[in-house]
C-alpha positions in Angstrom: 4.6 16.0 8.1 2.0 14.0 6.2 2.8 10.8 4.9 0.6 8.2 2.2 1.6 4.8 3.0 0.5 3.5 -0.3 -0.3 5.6 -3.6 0.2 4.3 -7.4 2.0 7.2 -8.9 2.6 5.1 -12.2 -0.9 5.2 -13.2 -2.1 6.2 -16.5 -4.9 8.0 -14.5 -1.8 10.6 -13.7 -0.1 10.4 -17.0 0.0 14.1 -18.2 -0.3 15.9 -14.9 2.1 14.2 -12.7 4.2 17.2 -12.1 0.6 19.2 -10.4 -0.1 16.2 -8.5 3.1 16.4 -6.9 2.9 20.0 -6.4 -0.5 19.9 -4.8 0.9 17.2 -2.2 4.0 19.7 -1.4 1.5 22.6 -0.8 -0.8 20.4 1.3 2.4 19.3 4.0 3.0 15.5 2.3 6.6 15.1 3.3 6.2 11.1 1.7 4.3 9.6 -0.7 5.2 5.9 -1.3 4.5 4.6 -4.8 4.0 1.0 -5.1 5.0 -1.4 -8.0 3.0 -4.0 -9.3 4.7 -6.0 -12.5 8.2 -5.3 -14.1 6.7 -1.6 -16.4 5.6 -0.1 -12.9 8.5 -1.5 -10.6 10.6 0.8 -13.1 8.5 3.4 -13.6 8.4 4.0 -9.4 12.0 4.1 -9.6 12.0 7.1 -12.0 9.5 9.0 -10.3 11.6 8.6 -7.0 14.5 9.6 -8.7 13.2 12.8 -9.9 10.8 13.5 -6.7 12.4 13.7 -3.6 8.8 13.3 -1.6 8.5 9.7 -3.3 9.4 6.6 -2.3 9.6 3.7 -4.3 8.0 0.2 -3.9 8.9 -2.7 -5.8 6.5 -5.7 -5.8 4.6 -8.4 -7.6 1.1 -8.4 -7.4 -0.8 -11.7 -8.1 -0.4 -12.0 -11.9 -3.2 -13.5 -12.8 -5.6 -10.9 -10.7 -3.8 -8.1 -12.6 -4.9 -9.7 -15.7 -8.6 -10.4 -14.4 -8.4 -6.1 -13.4 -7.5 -4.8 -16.6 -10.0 -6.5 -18.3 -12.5 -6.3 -16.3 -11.8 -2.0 -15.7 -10.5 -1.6 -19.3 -7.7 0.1 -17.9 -5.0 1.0 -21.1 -2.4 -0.9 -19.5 0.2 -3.0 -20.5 0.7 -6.4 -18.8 3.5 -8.7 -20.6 4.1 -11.8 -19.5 7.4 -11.5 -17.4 9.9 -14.2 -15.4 9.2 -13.9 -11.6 12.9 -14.9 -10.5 14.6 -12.5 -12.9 12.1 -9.7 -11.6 13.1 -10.6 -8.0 16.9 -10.4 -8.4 15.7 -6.9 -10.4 13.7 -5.6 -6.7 17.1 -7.2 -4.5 19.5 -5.4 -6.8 17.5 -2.0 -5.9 16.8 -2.8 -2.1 18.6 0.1 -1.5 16.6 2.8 -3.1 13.4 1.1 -2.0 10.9 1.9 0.9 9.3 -0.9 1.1 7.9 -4.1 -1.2 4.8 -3.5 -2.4 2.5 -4.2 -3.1 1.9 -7.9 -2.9 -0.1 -10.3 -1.2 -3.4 -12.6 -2.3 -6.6 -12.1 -3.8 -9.5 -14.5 -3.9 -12.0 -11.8 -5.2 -11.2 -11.9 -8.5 -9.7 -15.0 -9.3 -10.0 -18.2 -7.3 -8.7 -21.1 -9.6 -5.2 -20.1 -9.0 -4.5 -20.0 -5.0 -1.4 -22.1 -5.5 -0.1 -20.3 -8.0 -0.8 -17.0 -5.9 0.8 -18.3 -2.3 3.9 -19.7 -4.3 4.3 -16.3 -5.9 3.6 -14.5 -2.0 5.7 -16.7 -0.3 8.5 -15.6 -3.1 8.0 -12.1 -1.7 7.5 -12.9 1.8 11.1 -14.7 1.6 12.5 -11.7 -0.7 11.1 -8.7 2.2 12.8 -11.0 4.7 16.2 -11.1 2.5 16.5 -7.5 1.6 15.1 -6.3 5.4 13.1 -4.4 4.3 8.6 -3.4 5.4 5.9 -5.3 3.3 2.8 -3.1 2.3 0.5 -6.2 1.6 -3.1 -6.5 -0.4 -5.2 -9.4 1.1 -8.5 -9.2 -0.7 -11.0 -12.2 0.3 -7.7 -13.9 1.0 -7.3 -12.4 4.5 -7.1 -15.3 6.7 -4.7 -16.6 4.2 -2.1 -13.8 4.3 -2.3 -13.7 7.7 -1.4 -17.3 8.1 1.3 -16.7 5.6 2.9 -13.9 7.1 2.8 -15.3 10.8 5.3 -18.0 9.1 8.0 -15.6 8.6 10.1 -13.1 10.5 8.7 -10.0 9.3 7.6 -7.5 11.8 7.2 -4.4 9.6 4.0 -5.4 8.2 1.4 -2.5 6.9 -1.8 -4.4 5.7 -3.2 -2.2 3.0 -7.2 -1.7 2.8 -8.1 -4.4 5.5 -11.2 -5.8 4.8 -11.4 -9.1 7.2 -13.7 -10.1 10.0 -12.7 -8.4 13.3 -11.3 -11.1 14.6 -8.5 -10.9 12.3 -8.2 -7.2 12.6 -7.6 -7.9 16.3 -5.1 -10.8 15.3 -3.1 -7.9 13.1 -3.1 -5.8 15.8 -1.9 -8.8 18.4 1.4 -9.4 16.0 2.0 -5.6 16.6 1.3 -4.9 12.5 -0.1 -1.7 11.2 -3.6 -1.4 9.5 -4.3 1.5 7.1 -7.0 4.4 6.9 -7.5 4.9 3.6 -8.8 8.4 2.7 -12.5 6.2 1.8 -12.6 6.1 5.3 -14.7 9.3 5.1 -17.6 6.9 3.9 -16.3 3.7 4.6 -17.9 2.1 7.9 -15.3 -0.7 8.0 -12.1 1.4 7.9 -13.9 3.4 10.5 -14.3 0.2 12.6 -10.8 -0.5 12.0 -9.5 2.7 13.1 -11.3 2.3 16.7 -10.0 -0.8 17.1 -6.6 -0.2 16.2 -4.0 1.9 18.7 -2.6 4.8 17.0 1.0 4.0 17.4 -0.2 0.6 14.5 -2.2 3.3 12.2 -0.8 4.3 9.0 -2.8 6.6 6.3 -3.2 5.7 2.7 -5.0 7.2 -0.4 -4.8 4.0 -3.1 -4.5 6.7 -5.5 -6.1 6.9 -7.9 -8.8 5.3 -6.1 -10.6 5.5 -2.8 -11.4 9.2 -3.4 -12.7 11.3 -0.4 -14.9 13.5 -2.8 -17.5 11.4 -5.2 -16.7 10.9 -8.8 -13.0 12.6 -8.4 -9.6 10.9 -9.0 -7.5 10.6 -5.9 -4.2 11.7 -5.5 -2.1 12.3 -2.4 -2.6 16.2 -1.7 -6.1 14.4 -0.4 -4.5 12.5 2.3 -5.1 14.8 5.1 -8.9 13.4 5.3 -7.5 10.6 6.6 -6.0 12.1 9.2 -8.7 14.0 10.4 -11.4 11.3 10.3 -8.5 9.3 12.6 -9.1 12.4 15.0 -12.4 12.8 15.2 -12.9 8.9 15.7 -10.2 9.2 18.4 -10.9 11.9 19.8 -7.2 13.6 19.6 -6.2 17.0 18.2 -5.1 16.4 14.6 -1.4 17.7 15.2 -1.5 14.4 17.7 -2.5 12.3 15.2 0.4 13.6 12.7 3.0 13.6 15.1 2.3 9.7 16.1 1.4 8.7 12.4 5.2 10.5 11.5 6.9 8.5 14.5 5.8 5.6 13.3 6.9 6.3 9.5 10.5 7.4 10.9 10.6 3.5 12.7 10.0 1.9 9.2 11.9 4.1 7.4 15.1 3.3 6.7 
């Protein structure tokens, strides 16, 4: 009954051994693994690998275009980033509401590029209006842009909100958790004081886990991949103070109210 809230499934990290990566998340209890989208090549490819998986659910998003560029230069990651129309992509994510979990992953990011903050809210507010359209959860990526995202969000009528890898001050944390949104532990949370923070702060009915994979390993100097998720969990316990069945059973609850 474990579920990761956010994964990128379409990465060329997981190019030839897909099908063990999915096997090892079946052998280690993952009943979901959402894949997230990020430009019109992944949007399709999470569609495919949710077609042929049944344990993964598709996410269809636009992430800030001009931080994707900035990324795969700057991590010389083999990836292919064509220019694309935005409102032809959109109408592409409304036609397949209906085989999506959740649209992802978008949001704002000031970290890598912060010339372009119109550009980037125009493109957010986009999504913001599309989630609200198609009724349907936003997973959302708010790095040095928190305050921001918050601000945009809090302008709309979304309620099933799942703020990915929270980074903010803790006043904001607390701010997410006063609009009844869910923060994430990713499985980095093993090392990461700040996710720890998070995960006292935040009630365990508005907790969601998360592995980012391929990133935000548990173990040093090894690729992530969902079958790792259960780390999560059990740093959630021990920070909490609960069995670890009790924090699967309220982490699945809350994945049966978004899930739809």
């Amino acid at each position: 009954m474990l579920v990761d809230i956010h994964s990128h499934l379409d990465h060329c990290y997981f190019e030839k051994d897909i099908e063990g990566v999915i096997g090892n998340a079946r052998k280690n209890n993952v009943k979901a693994i959402l894949t997230a989208g990020i430009n019109p090549e992944t949007n399709r490819k999470a569609l495919q690998l949710a077609e042929k998986y049944d344990i993964v659910k598709a996410c269809l998003g636009i992430y800030p275009v001009q931080v994707l560029k900035k990324e795969i230069e700057e991590d010389h990651i083999p990836f292919e980033n064509s220019p694309f129309d935005i409102d032809e992509e959109i109408r592409f994510i409304e036609k397949n509401k209906d085989k999506i979990a959740a649209v992802s992953e978008i949001g704002l990011d000031y970290y890598w590029v912060k010339d372009k903050v119109k550009e980037q809210k125009d493109l957010f507010e986009k999504m913001l209006a599309l989630a609200e359209k198609v009724n349907k959860p936003i997973i959302v990526h708010s790095r040095k842009a928190e305050q921001d995202t918050i601000e945009m969000i809090q302008s709309t009528k979304l309620k099933e909100v799942v703020m990915h890898c929270f980074c903010g001050k803790k006043a904001l944390v607390k701010k997410i958790i006063d609009n009844n949104w869910f923060l994430t532990a990713p499985t980095s949370i093993t090392r990461s004081t700040q996710f720890q923070e998070n995960t006292k702060l935040c009630p365990i009915t508005q907790l969601f886990v998360e592995t980012d994979a391929p990133y935000l390993s548990p173990y040093k100097d090894k690729r992530n991949e969902p079958a790792f998720i259960v780390e999560s969990y059990k740093k959630i316990a021990e920070i909490k103070g609960m069995e670890l069945q009790e924090v699967i059973n309220n982490l699945w609850m809350s994945w049966q109210r978004i899930s739809r």
